[in-house]
C-alpha positions in Angstrom: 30.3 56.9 -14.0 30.3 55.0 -10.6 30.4 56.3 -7.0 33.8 55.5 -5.5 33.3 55.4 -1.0 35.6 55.3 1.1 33.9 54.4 5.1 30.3 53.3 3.1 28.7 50.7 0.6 26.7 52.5 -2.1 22.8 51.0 -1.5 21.7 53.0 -4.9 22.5 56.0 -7.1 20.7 57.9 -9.3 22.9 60.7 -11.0 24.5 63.0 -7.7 22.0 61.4 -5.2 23.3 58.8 -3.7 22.2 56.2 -0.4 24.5 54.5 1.7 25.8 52.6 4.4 28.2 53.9 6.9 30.9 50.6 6.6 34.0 50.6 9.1 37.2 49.8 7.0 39.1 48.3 10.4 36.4 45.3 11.0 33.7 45.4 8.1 30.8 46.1 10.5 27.8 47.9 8.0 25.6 50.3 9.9 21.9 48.8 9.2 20.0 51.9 7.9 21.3 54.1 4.9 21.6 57.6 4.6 21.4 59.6 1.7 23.6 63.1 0.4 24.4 64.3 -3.2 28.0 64.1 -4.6 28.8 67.5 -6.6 29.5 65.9 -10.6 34.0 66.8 -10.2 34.6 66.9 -6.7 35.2 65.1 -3.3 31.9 64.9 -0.9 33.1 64.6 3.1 29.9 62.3 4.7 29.1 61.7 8.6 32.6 60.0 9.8 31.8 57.7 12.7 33.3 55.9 15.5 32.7 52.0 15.0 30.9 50.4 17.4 32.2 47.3 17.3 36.0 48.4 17.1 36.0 51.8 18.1 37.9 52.8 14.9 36.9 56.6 13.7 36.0 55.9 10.2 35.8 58.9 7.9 33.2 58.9 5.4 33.8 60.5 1.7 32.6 60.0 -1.7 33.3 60.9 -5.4 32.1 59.9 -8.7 34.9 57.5 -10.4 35.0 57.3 -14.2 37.2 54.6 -15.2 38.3 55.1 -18.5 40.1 58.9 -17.1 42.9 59.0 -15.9 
């Protein structure tokens, strides 16, 4: 299974730990340090939601493992 992020861009994963990036979805501007929280195996992790500092868009940050082949 992958990681599936909406507001980040997965750095690594290894099984529920997974680093990121925070990643605004207005203008593409990519924080430049990761951070790092666990996303529970069949459900929906909420992560930091930011305001973009280029754009000022509030970005909300979640995560959730993705297995392609369910449905």
């Amino acid at each position: 299974m992958a990681i599936e992020v909406t507001g980040g861009v997965v750095v690594r994963e290894r099984g529920t730990v997974v680093t990121y990036r925070q990643r605004c979805e207005e203008c593409g501007y990519v924080y430049d340090y990761d951070k790092t929280t666990i996303v529970p195996a069949y459900s929906v992790r909420s992560a930091r939601n930011f305001t973009c500092p280029e754009c000022g868009n509030y970005q909300e940050v979640s995560m959730r493992h993705y297995n392609p082949t369910r449905q």
